[in-house]
C-alpha positions as CSV (number, residue, x, y, z in Angstrom):
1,X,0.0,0.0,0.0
2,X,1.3,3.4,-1.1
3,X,2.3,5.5,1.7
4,X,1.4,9.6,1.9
5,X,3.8,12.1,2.7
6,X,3.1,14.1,5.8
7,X,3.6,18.0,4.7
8,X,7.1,18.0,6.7
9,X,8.5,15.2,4.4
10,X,7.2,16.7,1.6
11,X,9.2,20.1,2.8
12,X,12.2,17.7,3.6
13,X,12.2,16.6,0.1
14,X,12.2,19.8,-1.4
15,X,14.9,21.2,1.1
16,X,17.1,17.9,-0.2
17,X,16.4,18.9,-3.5
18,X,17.2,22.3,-3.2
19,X,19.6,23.4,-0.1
20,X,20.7,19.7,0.9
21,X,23.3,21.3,3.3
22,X,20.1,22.9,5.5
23,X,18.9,19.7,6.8
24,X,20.6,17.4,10.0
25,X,21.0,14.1,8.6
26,X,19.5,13.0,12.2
27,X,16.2,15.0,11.0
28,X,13.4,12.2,11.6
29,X,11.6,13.3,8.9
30,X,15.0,12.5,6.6
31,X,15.1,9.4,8.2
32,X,11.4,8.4,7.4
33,X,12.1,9.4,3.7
34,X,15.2,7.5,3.7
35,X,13.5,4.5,4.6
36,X,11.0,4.7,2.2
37,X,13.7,4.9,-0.2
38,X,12.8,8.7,-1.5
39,X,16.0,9.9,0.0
40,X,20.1,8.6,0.3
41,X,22.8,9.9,2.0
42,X,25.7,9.8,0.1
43,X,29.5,11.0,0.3
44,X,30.2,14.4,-1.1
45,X,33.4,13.2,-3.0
46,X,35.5,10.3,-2.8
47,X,38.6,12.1,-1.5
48,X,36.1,13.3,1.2
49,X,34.2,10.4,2.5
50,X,33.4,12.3,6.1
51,X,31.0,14.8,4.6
52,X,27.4,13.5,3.6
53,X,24.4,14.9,2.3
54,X,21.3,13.6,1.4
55,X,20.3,13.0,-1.9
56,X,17.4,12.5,-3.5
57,X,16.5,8.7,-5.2
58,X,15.2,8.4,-8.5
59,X,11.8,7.5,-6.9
60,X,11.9,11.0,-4.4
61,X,12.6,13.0,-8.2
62,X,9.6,11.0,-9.4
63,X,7.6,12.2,-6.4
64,X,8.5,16.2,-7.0
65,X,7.9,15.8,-10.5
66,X,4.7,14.6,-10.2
67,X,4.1,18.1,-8.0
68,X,5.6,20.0,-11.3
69,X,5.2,18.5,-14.2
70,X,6.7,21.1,-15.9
């Protein structure tokens, strides 16, 4: 069964899609998106594996896209 989005992991999703750096990766609104496999969190660069951010999953892009199809 398909799960809804409460409106603060809808906001989450946006503020991963557009200020990924705003958010504490112990948010538990990240967390709930994360398991729902909308969100990762993912290394920066390789050569600097201490600093994450979350990212968004090809199914959290299909989510926001849905929201703007334009």
């Amino acid at each position: 069964m398909k799960k809804f989005l409460t409106p603060h992991e809808l906001a989450t999703l946006l503020l991963v899609l557009l200020a990924p750096t705003q958010i504490s990766l112990t948010d538990p609104d990240l967390n709930a998106l994360q398991q729902d496999s909308l969100v990762e969190i993912t290394s920066v660069a390789p050569d600097a594996p201490d600093v994450l951010l979350p990212r968004l999953t090809a199914q959290g892009e299909a989510i926001l896209k849905k929201l703007n199809p334009a």
